[in-house]
C-alpha positions in Angstrom: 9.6 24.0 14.0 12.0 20.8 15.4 12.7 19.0 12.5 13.0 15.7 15.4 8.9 15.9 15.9 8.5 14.9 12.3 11.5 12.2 13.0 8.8 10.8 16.3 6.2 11.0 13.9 7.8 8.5 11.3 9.0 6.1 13.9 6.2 6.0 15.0 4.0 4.9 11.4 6.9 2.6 11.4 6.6 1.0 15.0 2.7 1.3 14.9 3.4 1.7 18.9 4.3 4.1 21.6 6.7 2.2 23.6 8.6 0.8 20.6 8.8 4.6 18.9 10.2 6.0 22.4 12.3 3.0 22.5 13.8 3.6 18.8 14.1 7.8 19.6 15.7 6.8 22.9 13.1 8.9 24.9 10.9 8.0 27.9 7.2 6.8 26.5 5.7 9.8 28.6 8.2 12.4 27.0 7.3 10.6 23.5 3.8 11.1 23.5 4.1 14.8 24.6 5.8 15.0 21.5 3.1 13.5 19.0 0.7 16.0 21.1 3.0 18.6 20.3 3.2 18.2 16.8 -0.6 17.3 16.7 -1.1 21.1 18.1 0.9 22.3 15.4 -0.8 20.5 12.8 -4.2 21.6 13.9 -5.1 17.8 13.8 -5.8 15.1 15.4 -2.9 12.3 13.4 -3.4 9.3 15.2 -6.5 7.3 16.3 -5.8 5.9 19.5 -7.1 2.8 21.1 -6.1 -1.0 22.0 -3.5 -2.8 19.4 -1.7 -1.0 16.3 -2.0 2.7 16.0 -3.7 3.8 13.1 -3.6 7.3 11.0 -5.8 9.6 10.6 -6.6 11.1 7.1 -4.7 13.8 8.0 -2.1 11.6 9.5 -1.6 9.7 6.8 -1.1 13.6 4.7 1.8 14.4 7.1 3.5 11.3 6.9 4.3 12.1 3.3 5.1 15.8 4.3 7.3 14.5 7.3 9.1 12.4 5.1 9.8 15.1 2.7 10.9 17.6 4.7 13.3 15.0 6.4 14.8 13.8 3.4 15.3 16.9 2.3 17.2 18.1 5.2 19.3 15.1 4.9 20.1 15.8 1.5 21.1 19.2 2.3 23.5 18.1 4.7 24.9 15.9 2.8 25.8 18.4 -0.2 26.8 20.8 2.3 29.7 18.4 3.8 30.9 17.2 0.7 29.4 13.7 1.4 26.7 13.1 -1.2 26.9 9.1 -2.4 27.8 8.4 -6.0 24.7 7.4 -8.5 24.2 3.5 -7.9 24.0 1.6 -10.9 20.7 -0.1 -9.6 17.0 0.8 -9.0 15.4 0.5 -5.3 11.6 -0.6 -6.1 9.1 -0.7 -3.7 5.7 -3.0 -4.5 3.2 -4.9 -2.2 3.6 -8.5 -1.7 0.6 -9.4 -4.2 2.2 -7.3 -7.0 5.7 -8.9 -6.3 4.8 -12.6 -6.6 2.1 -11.6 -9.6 3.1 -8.7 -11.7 6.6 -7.7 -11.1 8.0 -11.2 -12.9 5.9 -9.7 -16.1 6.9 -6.4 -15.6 10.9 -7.5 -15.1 10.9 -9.5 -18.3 10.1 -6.7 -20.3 12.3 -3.9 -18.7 15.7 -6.1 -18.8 15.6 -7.3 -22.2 18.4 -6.2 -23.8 19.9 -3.9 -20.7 21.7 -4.9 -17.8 19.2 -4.0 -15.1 19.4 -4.4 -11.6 17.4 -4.3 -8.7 16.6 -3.7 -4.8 12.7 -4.7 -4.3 11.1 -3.9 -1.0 7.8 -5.5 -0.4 5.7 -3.6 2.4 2.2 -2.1 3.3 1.2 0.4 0.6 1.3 3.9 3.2 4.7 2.1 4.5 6.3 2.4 0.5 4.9 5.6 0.2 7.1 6.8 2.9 10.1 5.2 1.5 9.4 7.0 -1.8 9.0 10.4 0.2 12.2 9.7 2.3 14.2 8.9 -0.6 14.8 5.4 0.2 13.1 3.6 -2.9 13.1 5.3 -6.3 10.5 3.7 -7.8 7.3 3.2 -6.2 4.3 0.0 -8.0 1.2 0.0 -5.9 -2.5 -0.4 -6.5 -4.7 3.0 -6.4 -8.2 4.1 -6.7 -9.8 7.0 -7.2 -12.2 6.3 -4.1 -9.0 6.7 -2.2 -6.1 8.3 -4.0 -2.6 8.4 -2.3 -1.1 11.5 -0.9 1.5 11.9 -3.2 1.7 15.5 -4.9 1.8 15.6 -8.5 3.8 19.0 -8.5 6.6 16.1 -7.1 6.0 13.0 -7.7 5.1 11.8 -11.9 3.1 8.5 -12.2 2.0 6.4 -14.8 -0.8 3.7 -14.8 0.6 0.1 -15.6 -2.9 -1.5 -15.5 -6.3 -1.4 -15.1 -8.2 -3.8 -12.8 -10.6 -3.9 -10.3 -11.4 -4.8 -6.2 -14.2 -7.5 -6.2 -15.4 -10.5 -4.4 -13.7 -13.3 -5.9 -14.6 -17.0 -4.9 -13.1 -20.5 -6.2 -15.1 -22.3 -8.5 -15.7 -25.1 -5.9 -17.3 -22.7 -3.7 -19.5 -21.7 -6.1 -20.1 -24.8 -7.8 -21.2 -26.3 -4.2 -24.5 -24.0 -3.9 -23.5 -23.7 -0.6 -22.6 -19.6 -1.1 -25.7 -17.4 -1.5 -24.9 -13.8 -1.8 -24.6 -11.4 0.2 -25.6 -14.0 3.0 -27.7 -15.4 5.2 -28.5 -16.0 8.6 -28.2 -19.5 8.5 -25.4 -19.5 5.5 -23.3 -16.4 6.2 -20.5 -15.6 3.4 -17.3 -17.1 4.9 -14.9 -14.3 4.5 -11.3 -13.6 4.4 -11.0 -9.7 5.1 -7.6 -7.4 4.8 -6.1 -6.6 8.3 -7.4 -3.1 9.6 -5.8 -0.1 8.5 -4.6 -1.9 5.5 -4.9 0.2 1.7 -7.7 -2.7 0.5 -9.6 -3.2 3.7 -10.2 1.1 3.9 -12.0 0.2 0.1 -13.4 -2.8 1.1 -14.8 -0.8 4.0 -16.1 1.6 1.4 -17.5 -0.7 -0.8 -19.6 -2.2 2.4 -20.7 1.3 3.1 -22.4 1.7 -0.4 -23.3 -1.9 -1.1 -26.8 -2.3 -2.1 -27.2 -4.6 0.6 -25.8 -5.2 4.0 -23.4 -8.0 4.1 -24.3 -11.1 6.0 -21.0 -13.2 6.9 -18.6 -14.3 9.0 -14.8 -13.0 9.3 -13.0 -16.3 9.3 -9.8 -15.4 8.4 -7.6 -11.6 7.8 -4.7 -11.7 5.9 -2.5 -9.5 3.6 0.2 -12.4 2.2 -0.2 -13.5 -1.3 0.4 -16.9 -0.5 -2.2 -17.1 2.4 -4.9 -15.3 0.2 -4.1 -17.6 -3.0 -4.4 -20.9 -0.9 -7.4 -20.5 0.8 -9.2 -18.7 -1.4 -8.3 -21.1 -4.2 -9.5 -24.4 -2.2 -12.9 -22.6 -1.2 -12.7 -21.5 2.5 -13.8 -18.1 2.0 -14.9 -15.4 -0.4 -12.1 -12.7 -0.3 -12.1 -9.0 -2.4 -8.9 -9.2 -4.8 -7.7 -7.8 -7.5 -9.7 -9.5 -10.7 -6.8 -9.2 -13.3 -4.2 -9.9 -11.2 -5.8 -12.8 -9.7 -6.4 -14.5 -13.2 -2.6 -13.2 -14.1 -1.8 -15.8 -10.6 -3.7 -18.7 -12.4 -6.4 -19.0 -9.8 -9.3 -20.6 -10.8 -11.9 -18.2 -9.6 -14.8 -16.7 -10.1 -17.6 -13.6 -8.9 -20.5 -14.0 -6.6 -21.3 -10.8 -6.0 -23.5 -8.6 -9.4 -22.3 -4.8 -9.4 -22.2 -2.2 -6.9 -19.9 -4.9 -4.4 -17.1 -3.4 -6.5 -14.4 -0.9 -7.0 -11.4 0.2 -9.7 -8.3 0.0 -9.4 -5.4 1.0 -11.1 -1.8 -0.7 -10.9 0.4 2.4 -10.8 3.9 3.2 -11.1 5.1 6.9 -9.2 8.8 8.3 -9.1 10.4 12.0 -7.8 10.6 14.3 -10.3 14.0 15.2 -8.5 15.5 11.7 -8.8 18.1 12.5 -11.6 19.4 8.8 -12.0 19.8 7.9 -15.1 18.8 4.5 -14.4 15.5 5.6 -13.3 15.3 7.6 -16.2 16.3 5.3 -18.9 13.8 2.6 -16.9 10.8 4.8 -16.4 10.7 5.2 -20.8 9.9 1.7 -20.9 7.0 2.3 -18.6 3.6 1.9 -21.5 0.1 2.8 -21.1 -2.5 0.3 -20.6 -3.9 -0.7 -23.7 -7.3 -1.4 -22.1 
């Protein structure tokens, strides 16, 4: 097996494009895609739904990403011991988290894991499958990312230990003004369609809002007025009642937003705010961080 067709493979989940993968392998675009064919034949699989804008992974894609990684990082690591070049320990931890968690939860969470300890710090913000690629390539050595059990993260727990930080849960969440204004009727009508701000496709939340559409009790009526994944976008306009958006409930109230539900049950999933590291990450500041890591009390 070339070890190189798993290197294509990542560029490519990190370019999210044929021309700029070839570009970044320094390979014709012809001779790159050949290669993702090739590794699709060994895989048995098809890895990459293809069509106009941003490639997307398949379910299976999405598995080999994390094996690719691995088996990458790995060989590096090998090579490194090997030649007598392995880096010394840093005294610092490399975190990865998604932008929501970083502006919400990590200030929280950092209050409580530096008192009394001289802690620092790397924090990489990115799409969830992006950090989960970092974690399996080595690159972050803490990974802080919302999960469900409708769709649970390819990480194996032979590998990789994780601990739930906190529970909370994917729902429709609207400003009070909105719903105050009688103008929102749920789950829509013709003539008042919900006004909705939807995660970008491909994104970890809009797969479960995609699911929770899929189940609903009723089909959605609205109109997709906006599609964003920054905090900052998400918090403004939802907060000043230009659309009806699925967030995170806890972590929304956690933000100060004054918001509120439209939707009854079954428009709804959980979530859990989860912490993951690699079993063979020795450091001992991972170590010494990941004891101060508590269950949820609720």
């Amino acid at each position: 097996m070339d070890v190189g067709l798993f290197l294509d493979f990542l560029a490519l989940c990190e370019m999210k494009n044929f021309t700029r993968a070839a570009e970044a392998r320094h390979v014709s675009q012809a001779a790159f895609s050949r290669r993702i064919q090739s590794l699709e034949l060994w895989a048995k699989a098809t890895l990459i739904e293809r069509g106009p804008g941003p490639i997307r992974l398949t379910e299976a894609g999405q598995r080999l990403r994390v094996a690719a990684a691995e088996i990458t990082s790995r060989v590096s690591r090998a090579r490194a011991e090997v030649s007598g070049s392995r880096n010394p320990e840093l005294e610092h931890i490399n975190i990865g988290t998604t932008n929501l968690l970083a502006n919400v939860l990590l200030p929280t969470l950092w209050e409580g894991w530096s008192r009394g300890r001289a802690l620092s710090a790397r924090i990489k913000v990115g799409d969830i499958y992006d950090l989960v690629t970092e974690l399996a390539s080595g690159n972050i050595d803490l990974l802080i990312v919302y999960q469900s059990p409708e769709l649970p993260l390819h990480l194996d727990a032979k590998r990789y230990e994780s601990k739930v930080l906190m529970r909370d849960r994917l729902t429709p969440t609207a400003s009070r003004c909105l719903l105050d204004s009688g103008t929102l009727v749920w789950p829509g009508e013709e003539l008042a369609p919900v006004p909705l701000m939807m995660w970008p496709t491909g994104d970890y939340f809009a797969r479960l809002v995609d699911r929770i559409l899929k189940a609903a009790p009723l089909p959605i009526i609205g109109t997709r007025i906006l599609e964003s994944s920054a905090f900052s976008v998400l918090q403004a306009m939802t907060a000043n009642g230009f659309c009806v958006s699925w967030l995170p409930e806890r972590t929304i109230r956690m933000a100060g937003i004054d918001c509120g539900y439209p939707a009854p049950d079954g428009w709804s999933l959980p979530l859990d705010v989860t912490v993951f590291r690699d079993r063979e990450n020795d450091s001992m500041a991972l170590q010494r961080l990941w004891g101060c890591f508590a269950p949820p009390s609720d």
